[in-house]
C-alpha positions as CSV (number, residue, x, y, z in Angstrom):
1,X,46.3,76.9,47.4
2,X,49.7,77.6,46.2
3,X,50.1,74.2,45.6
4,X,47.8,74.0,43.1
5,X,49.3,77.0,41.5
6,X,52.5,75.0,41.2
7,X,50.8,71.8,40.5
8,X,49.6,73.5,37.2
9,X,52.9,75.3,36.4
10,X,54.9,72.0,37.2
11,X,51.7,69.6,35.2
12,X,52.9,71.8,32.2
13,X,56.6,71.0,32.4
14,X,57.9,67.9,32.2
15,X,60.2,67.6,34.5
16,X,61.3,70.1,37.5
17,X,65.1,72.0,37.1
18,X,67.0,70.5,40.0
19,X,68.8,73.0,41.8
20,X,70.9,71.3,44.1
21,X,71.5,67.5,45.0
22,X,72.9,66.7,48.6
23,X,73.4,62.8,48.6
24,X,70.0,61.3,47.7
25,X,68.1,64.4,48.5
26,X,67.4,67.5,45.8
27,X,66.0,71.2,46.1
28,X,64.0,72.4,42.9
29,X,64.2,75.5,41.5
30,X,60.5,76.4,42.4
31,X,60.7,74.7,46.2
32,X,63.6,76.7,46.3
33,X,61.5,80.1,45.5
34,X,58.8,78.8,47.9
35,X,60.4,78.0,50.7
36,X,62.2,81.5,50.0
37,X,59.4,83.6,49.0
38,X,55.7,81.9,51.2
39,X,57.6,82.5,54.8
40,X,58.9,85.4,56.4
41,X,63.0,85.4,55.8
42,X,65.4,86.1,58.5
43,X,67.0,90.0,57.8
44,X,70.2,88.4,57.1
45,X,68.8,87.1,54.0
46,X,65.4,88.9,53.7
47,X,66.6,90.8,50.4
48,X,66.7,89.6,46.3
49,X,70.2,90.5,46.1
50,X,72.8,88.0,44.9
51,X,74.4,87.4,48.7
52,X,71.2,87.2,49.8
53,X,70.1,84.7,47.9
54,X,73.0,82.7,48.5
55,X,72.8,82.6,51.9
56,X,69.5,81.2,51.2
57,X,70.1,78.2,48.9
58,X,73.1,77.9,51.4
59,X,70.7,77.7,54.4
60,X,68.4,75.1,52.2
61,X,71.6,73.0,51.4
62,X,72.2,73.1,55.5
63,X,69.1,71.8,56.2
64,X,69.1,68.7,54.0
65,X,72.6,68.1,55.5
66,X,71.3,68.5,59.3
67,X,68.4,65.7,57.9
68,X,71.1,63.6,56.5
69,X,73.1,63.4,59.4
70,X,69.8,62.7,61.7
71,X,68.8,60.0,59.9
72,X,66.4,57.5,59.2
73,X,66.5,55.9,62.7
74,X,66.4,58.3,65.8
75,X,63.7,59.6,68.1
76,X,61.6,61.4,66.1
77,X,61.6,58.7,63.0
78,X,60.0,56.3,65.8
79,X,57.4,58.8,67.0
80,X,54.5,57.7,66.3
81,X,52.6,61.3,65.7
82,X,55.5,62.5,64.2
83,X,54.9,59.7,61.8
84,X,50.7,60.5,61.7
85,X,51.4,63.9,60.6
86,X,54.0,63.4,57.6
87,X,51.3,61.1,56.2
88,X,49.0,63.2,56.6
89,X,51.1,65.8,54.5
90,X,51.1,63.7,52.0
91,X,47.5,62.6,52.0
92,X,46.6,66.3,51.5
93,X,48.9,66.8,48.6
94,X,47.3,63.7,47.3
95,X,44.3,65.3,47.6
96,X,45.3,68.1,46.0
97,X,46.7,66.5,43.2
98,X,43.0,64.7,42.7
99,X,41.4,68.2,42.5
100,X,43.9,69.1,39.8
101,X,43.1,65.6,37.8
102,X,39.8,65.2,38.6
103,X,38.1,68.9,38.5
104,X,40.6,71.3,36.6
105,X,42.3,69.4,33.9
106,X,38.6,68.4,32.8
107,X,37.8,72.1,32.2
108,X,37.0,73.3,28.8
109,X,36.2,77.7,29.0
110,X,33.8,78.6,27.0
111,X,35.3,81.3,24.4
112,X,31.4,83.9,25.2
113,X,31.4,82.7,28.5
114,X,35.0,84.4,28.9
115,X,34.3,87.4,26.8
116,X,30.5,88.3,28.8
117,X,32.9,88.0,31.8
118,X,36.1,90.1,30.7
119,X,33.5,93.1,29.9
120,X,32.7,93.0,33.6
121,X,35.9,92.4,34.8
122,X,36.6,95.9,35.3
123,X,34.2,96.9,37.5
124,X,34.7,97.8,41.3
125,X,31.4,97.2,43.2
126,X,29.7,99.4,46.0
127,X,27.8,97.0,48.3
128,X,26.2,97.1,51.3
129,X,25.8,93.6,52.7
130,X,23.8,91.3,55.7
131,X,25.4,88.0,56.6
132,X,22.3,85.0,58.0
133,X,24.0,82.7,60.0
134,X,22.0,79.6,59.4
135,X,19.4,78.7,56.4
136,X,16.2,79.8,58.5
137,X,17.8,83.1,59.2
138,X,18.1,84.0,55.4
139,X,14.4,82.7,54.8
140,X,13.4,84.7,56.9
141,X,15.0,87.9,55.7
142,X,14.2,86.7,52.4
143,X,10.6,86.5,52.9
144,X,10.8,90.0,54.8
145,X,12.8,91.6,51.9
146,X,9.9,90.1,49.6
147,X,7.0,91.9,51.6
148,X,9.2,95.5,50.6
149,X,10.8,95.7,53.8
150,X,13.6,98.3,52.9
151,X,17.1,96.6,53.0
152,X,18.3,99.0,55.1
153,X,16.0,99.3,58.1
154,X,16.2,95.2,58.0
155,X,19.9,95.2,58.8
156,X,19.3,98.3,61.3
157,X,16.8,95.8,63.1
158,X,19.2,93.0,63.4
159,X,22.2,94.8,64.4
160,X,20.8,97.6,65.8
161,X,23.9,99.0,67.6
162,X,26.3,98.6,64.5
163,X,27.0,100.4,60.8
164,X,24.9,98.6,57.8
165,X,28.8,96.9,56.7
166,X,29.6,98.0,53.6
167,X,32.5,97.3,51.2
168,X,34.1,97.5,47.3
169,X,34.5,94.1,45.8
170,X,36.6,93.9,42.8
171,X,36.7,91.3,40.4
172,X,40.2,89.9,42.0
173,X,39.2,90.0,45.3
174,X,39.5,86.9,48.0
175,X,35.6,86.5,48.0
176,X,33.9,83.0,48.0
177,X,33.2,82.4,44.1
178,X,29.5,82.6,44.9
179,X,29.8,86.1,45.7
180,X,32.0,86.5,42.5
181,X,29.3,84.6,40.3
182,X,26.5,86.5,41.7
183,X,27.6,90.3,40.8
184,X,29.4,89.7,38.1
185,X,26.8,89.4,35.5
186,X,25.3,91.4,32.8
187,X,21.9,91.6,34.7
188,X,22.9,92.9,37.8
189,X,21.0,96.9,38.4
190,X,21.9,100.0,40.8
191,X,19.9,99.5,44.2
192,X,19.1,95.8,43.6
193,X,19.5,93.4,46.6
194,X,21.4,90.3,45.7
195,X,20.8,87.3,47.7
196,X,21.0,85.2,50.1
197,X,23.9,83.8,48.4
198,X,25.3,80.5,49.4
199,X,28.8,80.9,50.7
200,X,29.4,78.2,52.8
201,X,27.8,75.4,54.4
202,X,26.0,77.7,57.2
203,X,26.8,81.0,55.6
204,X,24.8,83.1,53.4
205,X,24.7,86.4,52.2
206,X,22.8,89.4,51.2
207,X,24.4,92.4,48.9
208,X,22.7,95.3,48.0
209,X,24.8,96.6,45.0
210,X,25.0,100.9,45.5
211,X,26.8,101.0,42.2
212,X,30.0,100.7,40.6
213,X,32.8,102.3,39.0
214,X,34.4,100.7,36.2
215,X,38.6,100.4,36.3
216,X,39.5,100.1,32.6
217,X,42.5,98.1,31.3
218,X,44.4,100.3,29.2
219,X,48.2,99.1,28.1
220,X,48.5,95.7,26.6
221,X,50.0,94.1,29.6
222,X,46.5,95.2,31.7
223,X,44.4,93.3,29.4
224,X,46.6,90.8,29.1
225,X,46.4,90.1,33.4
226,X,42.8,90.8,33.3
227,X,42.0,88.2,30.8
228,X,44.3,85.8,32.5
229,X,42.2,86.6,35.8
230,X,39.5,86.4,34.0
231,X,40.4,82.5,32.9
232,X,41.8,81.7,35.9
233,X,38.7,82.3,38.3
234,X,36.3,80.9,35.6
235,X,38.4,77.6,35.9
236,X,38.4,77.4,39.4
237,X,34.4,78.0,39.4
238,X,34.2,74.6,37.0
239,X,36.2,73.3,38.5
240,X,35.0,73.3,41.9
241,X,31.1,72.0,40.4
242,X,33.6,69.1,39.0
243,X,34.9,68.2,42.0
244,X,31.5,68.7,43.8
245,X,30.1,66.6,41.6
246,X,33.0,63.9,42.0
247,X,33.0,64.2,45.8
248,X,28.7,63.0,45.2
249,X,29.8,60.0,43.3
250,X,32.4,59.2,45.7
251,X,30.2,59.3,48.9
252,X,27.2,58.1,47.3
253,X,25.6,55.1,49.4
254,X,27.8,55.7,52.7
255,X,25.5,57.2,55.8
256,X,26.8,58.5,58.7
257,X,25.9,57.7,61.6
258,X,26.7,59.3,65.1
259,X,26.6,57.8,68.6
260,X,25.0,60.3,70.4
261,X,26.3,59.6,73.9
262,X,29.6,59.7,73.1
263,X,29.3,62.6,70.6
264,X,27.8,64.6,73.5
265,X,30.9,63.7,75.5
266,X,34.1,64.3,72.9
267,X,31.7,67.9,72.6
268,X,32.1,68.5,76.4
269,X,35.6,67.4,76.4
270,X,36.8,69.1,73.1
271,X,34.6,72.5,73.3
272,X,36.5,74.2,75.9
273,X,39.8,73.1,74.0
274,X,38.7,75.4,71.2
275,X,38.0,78.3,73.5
276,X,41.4,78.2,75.1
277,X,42.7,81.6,75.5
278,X,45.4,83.4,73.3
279,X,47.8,82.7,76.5
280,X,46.9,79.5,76.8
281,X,47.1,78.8,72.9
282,X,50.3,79.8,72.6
283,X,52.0,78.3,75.2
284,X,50.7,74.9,74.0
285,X,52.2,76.1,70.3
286,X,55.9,76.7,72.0
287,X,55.2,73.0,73.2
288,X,54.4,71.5,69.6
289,X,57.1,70.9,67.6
290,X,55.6,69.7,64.2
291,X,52.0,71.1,63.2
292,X,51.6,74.5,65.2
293,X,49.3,75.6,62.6
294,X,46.0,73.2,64.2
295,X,43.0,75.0,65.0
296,X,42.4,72.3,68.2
297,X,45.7,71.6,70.2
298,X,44.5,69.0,73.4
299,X,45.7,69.5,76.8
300,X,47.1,66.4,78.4
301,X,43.8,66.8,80.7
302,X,41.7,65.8,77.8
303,X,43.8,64.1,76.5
304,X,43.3,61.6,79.9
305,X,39.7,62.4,79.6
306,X,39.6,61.4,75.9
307,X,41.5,57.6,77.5
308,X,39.2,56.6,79.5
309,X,36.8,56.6,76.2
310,X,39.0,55.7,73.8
311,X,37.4,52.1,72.9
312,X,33.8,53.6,72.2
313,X,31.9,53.9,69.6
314,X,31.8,57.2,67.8
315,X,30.1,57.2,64.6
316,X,29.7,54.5,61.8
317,X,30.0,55.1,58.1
318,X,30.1,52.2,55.2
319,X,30.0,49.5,57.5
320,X,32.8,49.8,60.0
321,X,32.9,51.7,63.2
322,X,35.2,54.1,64.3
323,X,36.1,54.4,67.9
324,X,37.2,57.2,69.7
325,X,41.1,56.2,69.4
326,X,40.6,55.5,66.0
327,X,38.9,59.1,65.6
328,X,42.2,60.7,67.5
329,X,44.5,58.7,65.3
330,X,42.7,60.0,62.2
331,X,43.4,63.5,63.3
332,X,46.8,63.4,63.7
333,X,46.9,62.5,60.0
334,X,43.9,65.4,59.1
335,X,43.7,68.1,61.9
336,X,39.9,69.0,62.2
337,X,39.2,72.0,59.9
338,X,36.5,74.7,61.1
339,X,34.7,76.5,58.7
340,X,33.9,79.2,60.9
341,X,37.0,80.4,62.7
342,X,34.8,82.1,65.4
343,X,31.3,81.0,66.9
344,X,29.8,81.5,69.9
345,X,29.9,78.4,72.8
346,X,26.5,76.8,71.8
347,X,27.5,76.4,68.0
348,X,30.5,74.1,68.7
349,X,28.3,70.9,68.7
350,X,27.4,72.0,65.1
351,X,30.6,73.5,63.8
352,X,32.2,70.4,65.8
353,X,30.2,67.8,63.8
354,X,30.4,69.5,60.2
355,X,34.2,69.3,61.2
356,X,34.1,65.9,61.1
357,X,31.7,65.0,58.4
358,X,34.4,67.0,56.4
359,X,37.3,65.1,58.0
360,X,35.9,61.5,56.9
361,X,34.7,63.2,52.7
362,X,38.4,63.5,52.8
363,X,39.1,60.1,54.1
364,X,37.3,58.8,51.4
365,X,39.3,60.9,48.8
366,X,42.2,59.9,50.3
367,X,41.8,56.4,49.4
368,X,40.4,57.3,46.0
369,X,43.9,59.2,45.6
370,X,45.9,56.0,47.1
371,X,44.1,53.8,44.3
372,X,45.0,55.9,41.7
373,X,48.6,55.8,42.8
374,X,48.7,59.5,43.6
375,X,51.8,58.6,46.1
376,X,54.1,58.0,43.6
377,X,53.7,61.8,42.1
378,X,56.8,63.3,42.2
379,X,55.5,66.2,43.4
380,X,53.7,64.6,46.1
381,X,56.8,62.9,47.2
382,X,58.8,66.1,47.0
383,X,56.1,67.9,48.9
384,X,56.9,65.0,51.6
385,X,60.3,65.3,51.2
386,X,60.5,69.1,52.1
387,X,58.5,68.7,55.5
388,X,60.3,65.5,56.6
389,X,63.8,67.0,56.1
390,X,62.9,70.6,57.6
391,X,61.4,68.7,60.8
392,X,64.4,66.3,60.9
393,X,66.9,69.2,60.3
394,X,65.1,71.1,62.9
395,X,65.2,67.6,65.3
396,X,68.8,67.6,64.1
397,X,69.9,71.9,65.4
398,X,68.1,70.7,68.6
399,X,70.3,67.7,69.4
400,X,73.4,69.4,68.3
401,X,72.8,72.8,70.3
402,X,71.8,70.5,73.6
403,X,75.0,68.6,73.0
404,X,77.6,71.3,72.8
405,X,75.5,73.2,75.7
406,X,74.4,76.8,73.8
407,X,71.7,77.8,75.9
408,X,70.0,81.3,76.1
409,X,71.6,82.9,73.2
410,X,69.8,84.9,70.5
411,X,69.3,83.3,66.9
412,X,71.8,85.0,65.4
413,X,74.8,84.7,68.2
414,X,73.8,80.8,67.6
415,X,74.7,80.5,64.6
416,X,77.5,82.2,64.3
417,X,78.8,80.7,67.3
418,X,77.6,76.7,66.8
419,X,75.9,76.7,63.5
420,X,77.8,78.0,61.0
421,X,80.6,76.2,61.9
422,X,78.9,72.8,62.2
423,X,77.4,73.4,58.8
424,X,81.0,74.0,57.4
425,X,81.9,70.7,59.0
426,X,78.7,68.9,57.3
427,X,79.8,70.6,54.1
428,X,83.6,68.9,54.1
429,X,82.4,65.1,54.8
430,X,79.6,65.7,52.3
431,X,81.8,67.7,49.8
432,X,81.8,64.4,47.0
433,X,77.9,64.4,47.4
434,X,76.8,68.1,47.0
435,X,76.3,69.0,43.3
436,X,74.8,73.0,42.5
437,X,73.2,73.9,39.2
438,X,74.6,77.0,39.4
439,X,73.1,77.9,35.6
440,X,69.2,77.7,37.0
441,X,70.5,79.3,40.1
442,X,71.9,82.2,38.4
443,X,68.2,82.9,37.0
444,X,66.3,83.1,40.1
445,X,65.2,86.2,41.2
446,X,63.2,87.1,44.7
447,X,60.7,89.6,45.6
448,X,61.6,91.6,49.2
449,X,58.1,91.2,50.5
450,X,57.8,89.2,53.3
451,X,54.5,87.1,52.9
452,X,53.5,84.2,54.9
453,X,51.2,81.5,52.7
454,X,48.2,79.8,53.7
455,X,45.7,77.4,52.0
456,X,42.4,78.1,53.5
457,X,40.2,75.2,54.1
458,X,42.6,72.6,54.2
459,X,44.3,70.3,57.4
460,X,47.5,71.9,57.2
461,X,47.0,75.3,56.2
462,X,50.8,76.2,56.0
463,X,52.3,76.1,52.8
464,X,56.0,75.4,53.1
465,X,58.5,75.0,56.7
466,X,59.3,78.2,58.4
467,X,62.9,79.3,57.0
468,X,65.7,77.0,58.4
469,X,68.3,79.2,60.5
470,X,71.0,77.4,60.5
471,X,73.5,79.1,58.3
472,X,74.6,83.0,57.3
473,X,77.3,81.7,55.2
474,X,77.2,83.5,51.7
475,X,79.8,82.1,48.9
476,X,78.9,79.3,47.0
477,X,82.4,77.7,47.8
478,X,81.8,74.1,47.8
479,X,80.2,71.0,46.2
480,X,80.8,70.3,42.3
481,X,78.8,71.6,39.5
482,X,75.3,70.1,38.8
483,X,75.2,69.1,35.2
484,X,71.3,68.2,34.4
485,X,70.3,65.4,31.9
486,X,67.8,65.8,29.6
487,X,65.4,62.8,30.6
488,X,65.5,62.5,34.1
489,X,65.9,64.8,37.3
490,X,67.5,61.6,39.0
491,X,70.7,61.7,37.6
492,X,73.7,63.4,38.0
493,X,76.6,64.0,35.7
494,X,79.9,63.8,38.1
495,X,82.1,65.6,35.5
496,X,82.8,69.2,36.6
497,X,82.8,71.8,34.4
């Protein structure tokens, strides 16, 4: 995920360049590239120009002011989920930071183990490939595949309406490092069938490699990326046996245990919550206000339904039993993550309960984080920081447009009619507590594409807050100069220069 990226650019560095202070609150230099460059921009600031980005750090320096003036005490502070799923943002950087200490620091690349794989690098694979849904599926076409039943008439047989899917797979390519590890060795021949490779948990995969072209890096800077690809994806294959590994030691001893009755019922209750139509998905998501990004949003129908079971027993794991309220709380903080995006009605049961077996491995590393102090990383906290003061800031526009009565008007006619001057009034009472490090700023640069980030496989799949709208102003004609010191990114030197 791309906070992983940053976790090993920032691991590096000492300390983060500070951008911008607003009272207690800062803005990095790379959260301000983030929140700039992961989510789709407004057109009024969607470009790398200087104005443009401006009116971004401008827009960034609004929204801490919005949080600021909203408080620590208000409505949302005392809601309860609101509360559930800031921890829970935390708890999965935490997480994220264990990965890094745990599974990637640990790695040491092996200097012939990075050469065999740089010669292959190049290569752009021809396959034709079968997915098995389940282990007994790809037995079985193992063992037919074994008695020289051709590849081809084997996928014809199973999908008899449909292509044989076929595709190129370069070495870069988003495919599950199992996929990755299996063609790109020195063994692999024309026409051989590779498989089943293990993908996921209930996914495997056959490839029949037709051949392969090979893209050769020419220029210096080409080898250069390649080899850094190269490193890169060996890494993350260590380090994910590391943190399998890990995860073993960490679980080792604790069974699981399910209460089949109620199991059966949260099933009935949840499944057709899943299934919920695009319609009926997105009207809940204009309802939500903080984590729109859930695969299971629960109508207040099950949510009654879900009441009247709430004290039951649901499963028991290293001695203590969780009920079904104890299970619902515990989702607020880790939204259930599905492997599988789409399955047919009779695999929810399955998908449901591999869900949760995930949800309480992670419950598990979160306390192993929380031991090892992971909440005090500064880049935990600032990972914190940003989605508490976008949600406040957002609680914040809210209050402010229902009090002066906008209502109906586009985006843009908002702020130019409430916003921007409500942000100009923030920006005179907080005048003596905004400081700019207008040096780093000056170095930034943008791209123009618009990109939207996600972390697969994780709770909260988004990345960084949607931009906040709240201002098109484009001078940097306030607050004082930002002076940094040299051994902390706490302090700040009043003196203007």
């Amino acid at each position: 995920g791309a906070f992983l990226a940053s976790c090993k650019q920032e691991k590096t560095a000492v300390q983060e360049e500070i951008l911008a202070k607003v009272a207690d609150k800062t803005i990095s230099a790379n959260e301000f590239i983030r929140r700039a460059e992961y989510t789709i921009r407004p057109n009024y600031c969607s470009g790398d120009n200087y104005i443009h980005r401006k009116i971004v750090l401008n827009s960034l320096i609004a929204e801490k002011l919005l949080a600021l003036e909203a408080g620590d005490d208000n409505a949302l502070t005392h809601n309860h989920e609101f509360n559930q799923y800031i921890t829970g943002r935390k708890e999965q950087a935490m997480r994220q930071w264990l990965f890094y200490e745990v599974a990637v620091k640990p790695v040491k690349l092996d200097t012939g183990e990075i050469n065999r794989t740089y010669r292959l690098a190049g290569r752009v694979y021809d396959v034709s490939y079968l997915n098995a849904p389940d282990e007994q599926t790809a037995q079985k076409i193992s063992e037919l595949l074994g008695k020289g039943i051709p590849f081809d008439s084997l996928a014809k047989n199973l999908n008899p309406k449909k292509r044989i899917p076929r595709r190129e797979i370069n070495f870069e390519a988003e495919e599950p490092d199992a996929v990755n590890a299996a063609l790109f060795n020195e063994n692999i021949r024309k026409g051989e069938i590779v498989g089943p490779v293990k993908v996921d948990r209930d996914n495997f995969v056959f490839l029949k490699v037709n051949g392969w072209r090979t893209q050769v890096a020419m220029t210096e800077r080409q080898q250069r990326d390649r080899l850094s690809l190269v490193k890169d994806k060996l890494t993350e294959r260590h380090a994910l046996v590391n943190y399998e590994k890990f995860i073993s030691k960490i679980m080792h001893g604790k069974t699981l245990e399910f209460n089949e009755p109620v199991f059966r019922k949260l099933v009935t209750i949840l499944g057709p919550e899943y299934y919920k139509t695009p319609k009926e998905k997105k009207e809940q998501f204009n309802k939500k206000f903080w984590n729109k990004d859930n695969d299971l949003m629960i109508r207040d129908d099950a949510q009654a339904e879900l009441a009247k079971i709430a004290d039951q027993p649901f499963f028991t794991i290293d001695g203590r039993t969780w009920t079904v309220a104890d299970f619902q709380d515990e989702i607020l903080r880790h939204p259930l993550i599905f492997r599988k995006k789409k399955f047919p009605k009779n695999k929810f049961a399955r998908q449901f309960k591999l869900a949760v077996v995930d949800m309480i491995r992670d419950h598990y590393l979160t306390q192993e984080a929380y031991k090892r102090g992971y909440d005090k990383v500064p880049q935990v906290v600032r990972n914190v920081n940003m989605w508490r003061d976008n949600l406040l800031a957002l609680y914040q526009k809210k209050q402010y447009l229902d009090f002066v009565g906008a209502k109906g008007k586009k985006t843009n006619e908002l702020i130019r009619e409430y916003l921007d001057p409500y942000v100009a009034k923030l920006r005179q009472k907080y005048a003596d507590q905004i400081f700019i490090n207008t040096d780093v700023f000056e170095k930034i640069k943008l791209t123009r594409i618009p990109m939207f980030a996600l972390q697969p496989n994780q709770a909260f799949p988004v990345v960084v807050p949607s931009f906040p709208q709240l201002t098109m102003h484009n001078k940097l004609d306030y607050g004082k100069k930002l002076i940094p010191e040299s051994d902390s990114e706490n302090i700040v030197s009043k003196t203007e220069k």
